[in-house]
N, C-alpha and C positions, 0 to 999 in steps of 0.2 A: 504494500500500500504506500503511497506516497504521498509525502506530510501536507499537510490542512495549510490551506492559505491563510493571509489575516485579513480577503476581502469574504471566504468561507467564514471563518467565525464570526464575525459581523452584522451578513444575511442571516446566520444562525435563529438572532432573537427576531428579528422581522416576522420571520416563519414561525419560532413556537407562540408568538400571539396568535395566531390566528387557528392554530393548530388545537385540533379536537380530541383527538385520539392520544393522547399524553399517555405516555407509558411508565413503567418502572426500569431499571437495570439494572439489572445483577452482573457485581463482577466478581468473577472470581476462578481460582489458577489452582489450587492445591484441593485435597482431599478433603482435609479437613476444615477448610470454606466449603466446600459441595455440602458434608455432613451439616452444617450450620445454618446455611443459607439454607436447605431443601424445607424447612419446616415454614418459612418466608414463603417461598415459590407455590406449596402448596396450600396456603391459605389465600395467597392470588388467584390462585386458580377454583378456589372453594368459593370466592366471592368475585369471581369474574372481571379482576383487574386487568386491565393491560397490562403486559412484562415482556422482556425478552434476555436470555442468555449473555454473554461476553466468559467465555471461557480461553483466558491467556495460555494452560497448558504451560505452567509454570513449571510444575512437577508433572509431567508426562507419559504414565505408560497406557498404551491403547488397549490392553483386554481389561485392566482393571480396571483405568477410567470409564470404560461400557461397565463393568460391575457395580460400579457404583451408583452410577446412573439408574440403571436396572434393579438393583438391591432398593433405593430409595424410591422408584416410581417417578422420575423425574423426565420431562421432554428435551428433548437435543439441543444444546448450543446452539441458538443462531449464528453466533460468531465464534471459531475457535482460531487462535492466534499460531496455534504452536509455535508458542516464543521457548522454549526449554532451557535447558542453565544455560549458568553464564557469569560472567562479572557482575559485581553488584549494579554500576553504573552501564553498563552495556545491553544487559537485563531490562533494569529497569527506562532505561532511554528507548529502549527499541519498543517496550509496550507502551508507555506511553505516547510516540504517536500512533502507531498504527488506534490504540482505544481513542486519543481524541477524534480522527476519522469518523471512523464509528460514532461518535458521540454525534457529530456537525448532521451526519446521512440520519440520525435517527431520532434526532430530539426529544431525548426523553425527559419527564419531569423530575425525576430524581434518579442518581446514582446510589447504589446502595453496596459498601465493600464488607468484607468480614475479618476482622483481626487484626494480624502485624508482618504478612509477606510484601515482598517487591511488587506484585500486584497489586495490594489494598494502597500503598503509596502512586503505583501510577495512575490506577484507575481517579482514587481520590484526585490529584492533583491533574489530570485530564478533566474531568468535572470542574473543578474552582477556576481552572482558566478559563472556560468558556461560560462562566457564572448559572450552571448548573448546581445545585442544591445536593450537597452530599451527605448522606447518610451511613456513620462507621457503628455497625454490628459488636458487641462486644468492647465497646470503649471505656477508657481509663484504666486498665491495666497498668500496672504499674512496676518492673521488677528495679528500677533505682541501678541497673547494671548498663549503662552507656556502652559496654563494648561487645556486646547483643544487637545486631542490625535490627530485630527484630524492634527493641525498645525503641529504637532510634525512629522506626518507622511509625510506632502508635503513638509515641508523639507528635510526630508531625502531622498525621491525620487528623487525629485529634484539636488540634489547633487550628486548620483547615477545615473541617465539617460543620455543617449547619444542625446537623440533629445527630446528638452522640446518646445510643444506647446503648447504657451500662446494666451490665450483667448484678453488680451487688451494693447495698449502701457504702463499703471501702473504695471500690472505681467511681461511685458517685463523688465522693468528699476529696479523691483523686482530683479531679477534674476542678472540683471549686477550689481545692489550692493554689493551683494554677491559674486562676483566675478569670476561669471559662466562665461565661455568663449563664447562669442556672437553668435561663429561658429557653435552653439547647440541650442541656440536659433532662433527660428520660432515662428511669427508673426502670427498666420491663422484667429483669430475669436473663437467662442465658437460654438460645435456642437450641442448644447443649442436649438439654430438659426436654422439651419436646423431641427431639429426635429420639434419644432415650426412649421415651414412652411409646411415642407413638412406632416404634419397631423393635421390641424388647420381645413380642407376642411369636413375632413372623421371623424373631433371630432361632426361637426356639425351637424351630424345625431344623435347621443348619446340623449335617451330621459330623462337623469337622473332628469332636469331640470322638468318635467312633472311628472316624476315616484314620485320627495320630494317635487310636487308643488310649484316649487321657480317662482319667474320672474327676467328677469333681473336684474341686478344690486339694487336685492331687499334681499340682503343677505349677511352677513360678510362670508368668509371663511379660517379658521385656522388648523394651521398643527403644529404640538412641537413633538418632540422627541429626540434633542439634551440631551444627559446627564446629562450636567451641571445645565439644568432646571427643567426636570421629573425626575432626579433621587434627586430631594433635595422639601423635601416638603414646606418649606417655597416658596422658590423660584415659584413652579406648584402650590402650591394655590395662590399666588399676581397674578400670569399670570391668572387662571381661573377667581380668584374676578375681574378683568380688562375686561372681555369679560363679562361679567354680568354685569357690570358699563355699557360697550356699548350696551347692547341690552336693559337697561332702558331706557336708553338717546334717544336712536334711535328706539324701539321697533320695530327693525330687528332680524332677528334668524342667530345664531351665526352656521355655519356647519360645523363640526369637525371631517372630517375621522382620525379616533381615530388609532394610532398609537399601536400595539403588547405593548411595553414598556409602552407607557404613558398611555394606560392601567388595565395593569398591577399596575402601579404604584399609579393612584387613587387609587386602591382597597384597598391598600396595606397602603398607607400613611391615609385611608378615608377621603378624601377629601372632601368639598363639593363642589357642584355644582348643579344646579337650573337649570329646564325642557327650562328655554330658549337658551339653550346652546344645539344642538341637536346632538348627536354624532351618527357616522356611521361608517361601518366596508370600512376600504380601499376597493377604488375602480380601475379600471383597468389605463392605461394613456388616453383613450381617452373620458372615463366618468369624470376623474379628468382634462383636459385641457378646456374640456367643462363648469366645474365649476368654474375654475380659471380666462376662459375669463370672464365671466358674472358675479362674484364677483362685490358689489362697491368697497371691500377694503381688500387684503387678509394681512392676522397676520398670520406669521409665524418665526421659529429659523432655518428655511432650505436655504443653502446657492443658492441651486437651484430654488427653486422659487419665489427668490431675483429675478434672471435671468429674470424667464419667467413672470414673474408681467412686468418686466420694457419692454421685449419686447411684450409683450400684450397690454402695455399700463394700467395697472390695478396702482392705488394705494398701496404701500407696506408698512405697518408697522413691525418693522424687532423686533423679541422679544429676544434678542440677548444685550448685553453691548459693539460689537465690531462686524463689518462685513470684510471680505477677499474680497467682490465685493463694494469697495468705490464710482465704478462708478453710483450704481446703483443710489447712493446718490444726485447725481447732478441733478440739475432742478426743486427738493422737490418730485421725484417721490416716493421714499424711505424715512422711515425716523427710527431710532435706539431706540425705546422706554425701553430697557432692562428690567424689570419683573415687576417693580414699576404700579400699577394697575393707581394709580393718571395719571401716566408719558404713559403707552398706552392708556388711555380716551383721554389723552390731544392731542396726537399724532396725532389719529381717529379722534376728531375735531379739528382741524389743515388741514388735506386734503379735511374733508366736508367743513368749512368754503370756502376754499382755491383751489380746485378742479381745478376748471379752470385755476388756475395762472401756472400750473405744466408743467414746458418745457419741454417733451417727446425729446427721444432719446437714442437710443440704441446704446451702445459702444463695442457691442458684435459680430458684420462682420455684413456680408449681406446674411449669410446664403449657404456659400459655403465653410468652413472650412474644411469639409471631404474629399472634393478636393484638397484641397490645400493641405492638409496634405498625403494625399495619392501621389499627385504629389514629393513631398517631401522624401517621403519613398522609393518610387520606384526609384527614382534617386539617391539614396544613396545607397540603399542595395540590 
């Protein structure tokens, strides 16, 4: 595609006055926007909203991206960008124009992003230049760690977007520190919650648990592909030597849908790791929610399934130095082991010893966010 003129953006507003059919837009590149946004898209579709797609194909694989799609009930991408890695700034420059494009050809009334990838920052800032009305999913998060691209990017959305919906009253009181004007902030809950729910019933058919012989709660389950962990080898071998530690301690098998990156990044660093560690190729969201409920204890560096541990009720060891969801923390359902192999052993028994002491509670809504937020949009725009 080839970049938007500045006699194109101009005509732009000409045309959405007069324009009828005002839409919504979703952007969004990663799995974990698909899982967030799909509760949004289907309440547009439950009440008959205009929407359309923008799928960047940040993170890329084509059978699973059809899985997810298909697992959630969702319609095709009107636009997929297959932009795929890259440099941060290469990355993000190359979606950002090709999505202002799109923006000029399709005038929608609101842009709406989810979270803290390269894509929530170009979509959002394709939208604010052509004075389009952005709406960030999930805002005010907060981990206080600057050397996190991620953090770097929800701030600046954040302070770009016209209607910021935060997931809990701590990202609400985030946002007024900073001195965001209240009248933009919204309350709603995490779409987290909803997905959860509304596909917890239909994960329960998923034979994955049968197909790798698990039983319940007879299995660790691990996820890493933050950066700052698989891209530095010290760091991804303390994390693997730590899951090796617990699956002597515990002679449980450790299941590891192996992330593209981290990977990659054994290969590359030669890592070791020991056959009790079983690793698998990603799987769809409804094989992975089925594994997640039935974990005893998931390890992970994802700030999402921080989330959905806590609303499952699952055990969470966060393999991380600083978490953006504090709440998760409370009650000891969570707990922050950051890479130290000693420090996730000790973690992992800490929850076994302790299991039962854990005051469950979810600070995340009651699983009507998408509602709320759509009631929200539609009265404003």
């Amino acid at each position: 595609m080839g970049q938007t003129s500045r006699y194109d953006t101009i005509i732009y507003w000409d045309m959405m006055k007069n324009t009828k059919n005002k839409q919504i837009c979703f952007v969004f590149g990663t799995r974990p926007e698909i899982v967030k946004m799909a509760p949004v898209i289907h309440e547009c579709i439950k009440r008959k909203v205009p929407f359309f797609v923008l799928h960047t194909h940040q993170h890329y694989s084509e059978n699973l991206d059809k899985v997810f799609f298909k697992d959630l009930n969702l319609p095709s991408a009107k636009y997929n960008l297959q932009t795929g890695s890259g440099s941060h700034g290469g990355q993000t420059g190359k979606m950002l124009i090709e999505i202002e494009e799109i923006l000029v050809k399709e005038k929608p009334s609101i842009v709406l992003v989810q979270g803290d990838t390269n894509t929530v920052l170009a979509g959002a800032l394709a939208a604010v230049k052509l004075h389009i009305p952005v709406g960030h999913i999930e805002a005010g998060l907060r981990s206080y760690d600057r050397q996190m691209p991620e953090e770097l990017n929800r701030v600046m959305v954040d302070h770009i977007s016209d209607f910021l919906f935060t997931p809990t009253k701590d990202s609400k009181n985030n946002l007024i520190k900073e001195n965001i004007s209240t009248k933009k902030i919204f309350l709603v809950g995490n779409t987290v919650v909803d997905a959860v729910m509304q596909n917890t019933k239909t994960a329960r058919a998923s034979r994955i648990l049968k197909k790798m012989e698990l039983s319940p709660k007879g299995y660790f389950l691990v996820t890493a592909h933050r950066q700052e962990n698989v891209d530095d080898k010290a760091r991804f071998q303390s994390v693997l030597n730590g899951l090796m530690l617990i699956t002597q301690k515990y002679s449980m098998p450790v299941i590891f849908p192996i992330h593209p990156r981290a990977s990659k990044m054994i290969k590359y660093f030669g890592l070791h790791v020991d056959n009790a560690i079983k690793f698998i190729e990603p799987v769809g969201y409804l094989d992975f929610l089925q594994l997640s409920s039935n974990a005893r204890i998931v390890l992970t560096d994802s700030g999402g399934l921080q989330e959905e541990a806590s609303i499952l009720r699952v055990p969470c060891v966060t393999l991380r130095d600083n978490t953006e969801r504090p709440e998760t923390l409370v009650g000891g359902g969570n707990r922050i082991a950051g890479v130290s192999q000693k420090r996730i052993l000790k973690c992992v028994q800490e929850i076994m010893d302790n299991e039962h002491s854990i005051k469950w509670g979810s600070p995340f809504g009651k699983g009507d966010a998408s509602q709320k937020m759509l009631d929200i949009i539609l009265k404003h725009i």
